[in-house]
N, C-alpha and C positions, 0 to 999 in steps of 0.2 A: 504494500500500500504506500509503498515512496514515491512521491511524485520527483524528487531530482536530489541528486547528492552533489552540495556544495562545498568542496573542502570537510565534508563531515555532517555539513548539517544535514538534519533529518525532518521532511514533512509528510503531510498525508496525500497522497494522488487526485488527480487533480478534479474530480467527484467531491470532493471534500475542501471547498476554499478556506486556507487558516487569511486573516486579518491580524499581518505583522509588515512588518519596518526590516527589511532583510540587509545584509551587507552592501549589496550592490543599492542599495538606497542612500545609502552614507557617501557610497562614491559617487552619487549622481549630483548630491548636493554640498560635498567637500572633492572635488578631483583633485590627484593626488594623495591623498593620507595614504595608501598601498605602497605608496613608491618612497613615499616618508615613513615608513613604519609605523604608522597610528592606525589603522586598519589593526585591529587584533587580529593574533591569529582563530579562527574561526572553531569553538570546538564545537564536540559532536551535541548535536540536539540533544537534552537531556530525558527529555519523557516522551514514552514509547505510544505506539496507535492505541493502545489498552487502555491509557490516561484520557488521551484527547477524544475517543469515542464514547467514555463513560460521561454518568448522568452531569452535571456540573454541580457542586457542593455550593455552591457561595449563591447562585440564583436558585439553585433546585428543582432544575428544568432543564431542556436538550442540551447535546451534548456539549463536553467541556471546551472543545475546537469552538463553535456556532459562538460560546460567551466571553473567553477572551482574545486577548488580543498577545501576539507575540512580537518582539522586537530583540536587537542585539545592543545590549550597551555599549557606546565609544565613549571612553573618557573624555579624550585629547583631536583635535582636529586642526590643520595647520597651525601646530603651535600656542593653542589657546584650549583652557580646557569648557567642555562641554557642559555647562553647569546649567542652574535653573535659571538664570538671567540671559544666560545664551538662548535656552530652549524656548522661553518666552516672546523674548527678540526674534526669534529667525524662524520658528515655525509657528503653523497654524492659519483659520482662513477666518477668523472669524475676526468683530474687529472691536469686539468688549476691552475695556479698559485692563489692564492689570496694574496692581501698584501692589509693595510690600511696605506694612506696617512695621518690619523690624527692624527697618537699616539694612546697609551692607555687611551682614552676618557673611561669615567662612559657609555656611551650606548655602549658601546662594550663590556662589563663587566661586567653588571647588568644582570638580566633578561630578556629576548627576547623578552616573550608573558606572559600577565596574564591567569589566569588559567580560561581560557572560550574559546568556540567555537569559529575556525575562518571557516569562505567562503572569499574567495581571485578568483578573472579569474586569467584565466593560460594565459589568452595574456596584456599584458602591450595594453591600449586601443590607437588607432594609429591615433585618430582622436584628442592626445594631441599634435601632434609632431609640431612644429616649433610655439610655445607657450612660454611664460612665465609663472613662477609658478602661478601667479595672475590670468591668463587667461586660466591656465589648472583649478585650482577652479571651475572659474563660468560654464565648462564646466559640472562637477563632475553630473550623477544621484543625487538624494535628497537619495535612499538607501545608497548611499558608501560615504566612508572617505577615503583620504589618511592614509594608510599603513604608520608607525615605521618599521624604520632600521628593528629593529628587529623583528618584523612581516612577511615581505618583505623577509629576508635571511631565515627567518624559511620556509616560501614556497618553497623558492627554492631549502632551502637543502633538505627538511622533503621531498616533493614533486615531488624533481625531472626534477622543471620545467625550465627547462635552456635556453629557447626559449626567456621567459620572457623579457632577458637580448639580443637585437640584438649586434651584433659583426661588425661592432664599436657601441656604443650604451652606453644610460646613463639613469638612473630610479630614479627622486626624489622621495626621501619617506618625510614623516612629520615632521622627526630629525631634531633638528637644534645643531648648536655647537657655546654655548655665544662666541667664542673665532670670530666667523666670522661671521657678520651682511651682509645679504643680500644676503644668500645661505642656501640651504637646503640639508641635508648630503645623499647621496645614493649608488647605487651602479652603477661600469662601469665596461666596458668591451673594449679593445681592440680589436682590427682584427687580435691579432695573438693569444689570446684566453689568455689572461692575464685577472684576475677578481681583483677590489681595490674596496674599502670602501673609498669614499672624497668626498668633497663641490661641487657642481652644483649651480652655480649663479643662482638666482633668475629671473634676467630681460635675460637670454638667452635665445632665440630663434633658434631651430635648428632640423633637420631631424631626430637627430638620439636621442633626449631627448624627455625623454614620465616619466611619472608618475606610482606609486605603489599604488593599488585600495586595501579596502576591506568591506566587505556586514558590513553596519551597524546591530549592535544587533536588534529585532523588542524593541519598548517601548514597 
């Protein structure tokens, strides 16, 4: 059921369209990095047809392929790293405002994703909402982790998936910022279609706050 082996990577054939950001995406939009060595080397796709045809845990509906989304993290790209101010700046079609409430923080600057496979759902799971960060935890499948800022916006921008974020609506990811104990950094959305980067308390409970999921590697 491979539809093509790239350097390793592994998909499903072509009956089965996965919605990812492939290598040759990066070089279509960074030419060069290959020849500069920021192109990682490409490893083998981590989870097998078994995964991606089974039900999907985080929606609880068809299969896992149909609800997320897959992409290759690049750190580095001609000499700049690929962080969440990059990803903001240079992708996406849509033309909502973004602004960050926290300053020029190190995870908005650094790096976004290490350079491996991501699987991410394209729905923020709805069965976190009117939770605490604690009590979205012990929710969490044993496959997934909470999604980094910067993992979370690369979806979105790489991706496309602007659902993700409801309108009002707020998405803890795993970020924290030493500057504020007892919140965890994400992203939000207003109702008149305004996007920020800031702190989501910890112990709130509310309709419109849900969490940032993503397929842990297999061991």
């Amino acid at each position: 059921m491979c539809a093509y082996d790239l350097a390793g990577a592994y998909f499903l054939d072509d009956s089965h369209e996965c919605h990812m950001f492939d290598p040759a995406k990066w070089e279509r939009d960074y030419p060069g990095i290959r020849e500069r060595g920021e192109l990682p080397v490409i490893p083998p796709f981590p989870w097998s047809d078994s995964v991606l045809l089974g039900r999907c845990p985080v929606t609880r509906y068809y299969e896992l392929y149909v609800t997320h989304f897959i992409f290759l993290g690049l750190p580095i790209a001609l000499g700049n790293p690929v962080s969440v101010t990059v990803l903001v700046a240079t992708y996406g079609h849509w033309s909502s405002t973004w602004y960050s409430s926290v300053g020029e923080q190190p995870y908005l600057t650094e790096p976004a994703c290490k350079p491996r496979w991501y699987l991410m759902p394209n729905e923020t799971p709805k069965w976190t909402l009117n939770k605490t960060y604690d009590e979205q935890l012990a929710l969490i499948p044993p496959d997934y982790e909470v999604a980094t800022l910067g993992e979370f916006v690369a979806q979105l921008r790489l991706g496309g998936s602007y659902s993700l974020v409801p309108k009002p609506g707020q998405v803890r990811c795993s970020t924290t910022d030493p500057r504020m104990s007892g919140t965890h950094i994400g992203v939000i959305a207003n109702r008149y279609g305004a996007w920020s980067i800031g702190p989501i308390p910890d112990d709130v409970r509310s309709k419109h706050v849900t969490i940032a999921l993503s397929r842990k590697l297999p061991l």
